[in-house]
C-alpha positions, 0 to 999 in steps of 0.5 A: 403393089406397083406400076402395072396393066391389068391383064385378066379378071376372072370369077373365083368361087369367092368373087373376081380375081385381078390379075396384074402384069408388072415390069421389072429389071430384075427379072429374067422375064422382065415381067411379074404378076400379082394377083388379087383373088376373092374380090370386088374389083372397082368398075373402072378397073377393067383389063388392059387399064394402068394401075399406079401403085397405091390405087385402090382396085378393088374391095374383100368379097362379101364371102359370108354366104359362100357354101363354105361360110370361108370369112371375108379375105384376100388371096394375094399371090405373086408370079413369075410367067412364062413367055408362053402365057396367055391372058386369054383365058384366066383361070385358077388352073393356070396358076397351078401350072408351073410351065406357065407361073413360077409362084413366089413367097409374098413375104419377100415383096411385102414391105408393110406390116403384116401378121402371121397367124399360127396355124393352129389359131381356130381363124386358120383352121376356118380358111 
């Protein structure tokens, strides 16, 4: 998406998740994440290496033999952290906590195309 330092991977129940600490002006903070989750990340994309906007970091988890049987997607979510969040350790949890992450609509930042799909669309009801 932009600039960034990994800050954390961790597994999700569909495969890793890669957490990315970026710099920005415009916030408060300074500071906002992305988060990549049910992927595969590239060897070399370990914590604490710079991404440049544009790399690629890693590939859609194989998820067709999840227990679930959830098809292959990507899990993007934006954040603005607080100064009290710790890297160490990542988990889902952390990102259902709003003292620690303010979520923010991905929609806002996309600037390429995209589709949303109608969630009555039977490939909704399947996620």
């Amino acid at each position: 998406m932009h600039d960034g330092v990994v800050k954390a991977i961790f597994t999700d129940y569909l495969g890793k998740a890669v957490i990315i600490e970026h710099e920005t002006p415009e916030s408060e903070n300074k500071r906002f994440l992305s988060v990549y989750a049910h992927t595969k990340p590239r060897a070399d994309v370990k914590i604490g290496v710079m991404v440049k906007e544009g790399d690629l970091i890693a590939n859609i988890a194989e998820t067709g033999r999840s227990k679930a049987g959830i098809i292959p997607h990507l899990h993007f979510s934006l954040g603005l952290p607080s100064p009290s969040l710790s890297y160490d350790p990542f988990v889902w949890n952390i990102m259902r906590n709003p003292d620690l992450i303010t979520l923010l609509d991905p929609l806002e930042a996309i600037d390429w195309p995209y589709q949303l799909l109608d969630p009555e669309n039977r490939y909704c009801l399947e996620l």
